[in-house]
C-alpha positions in Angstrom: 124.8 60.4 -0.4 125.8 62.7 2.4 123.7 63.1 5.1 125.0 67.1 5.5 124.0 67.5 1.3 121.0 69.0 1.3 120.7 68.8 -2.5 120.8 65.2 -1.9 118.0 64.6 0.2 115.8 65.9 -2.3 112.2 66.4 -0.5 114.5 68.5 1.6 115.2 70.5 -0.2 112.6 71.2 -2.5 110.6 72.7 0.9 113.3 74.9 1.7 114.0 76.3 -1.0 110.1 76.3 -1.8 110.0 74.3 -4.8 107.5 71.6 -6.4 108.6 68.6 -8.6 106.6 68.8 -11.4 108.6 65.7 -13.1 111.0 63.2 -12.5 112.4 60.0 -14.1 115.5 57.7 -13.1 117.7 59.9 -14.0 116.0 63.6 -13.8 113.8 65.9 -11.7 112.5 68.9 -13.2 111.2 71.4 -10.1 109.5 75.0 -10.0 110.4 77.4 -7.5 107.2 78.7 -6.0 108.6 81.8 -4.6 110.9 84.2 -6.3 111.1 88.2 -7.0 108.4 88.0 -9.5 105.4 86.0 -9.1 104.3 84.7 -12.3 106.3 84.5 -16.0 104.4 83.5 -18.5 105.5 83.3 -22.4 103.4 82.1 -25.3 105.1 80.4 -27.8 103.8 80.7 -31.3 
């Protein structure tokens, strides 16, 4: 890991580019970005 990576130092980055990690395992992390041109998208699947 580079220290000058921000992708790699992951809390890091998820606070600037304003995003929550709603999962992760050993090999994945699944984040939301909490702030973007539209506030909320929502789709129901049927």
């Amino acid at each position: 890991m580079a220290d000058d990576c921000l992708l790699c130092r992951v809390a890091e980055a998820d606070a600037f580019f304003h995003r929550r990690r709603v999962w992760e395992d050993d090999l994945w992390r699944l984040s939301v970005v909490l702030r973007a041109a539209a506030d909320a998208i929502a789709e129901r699947l049927r």
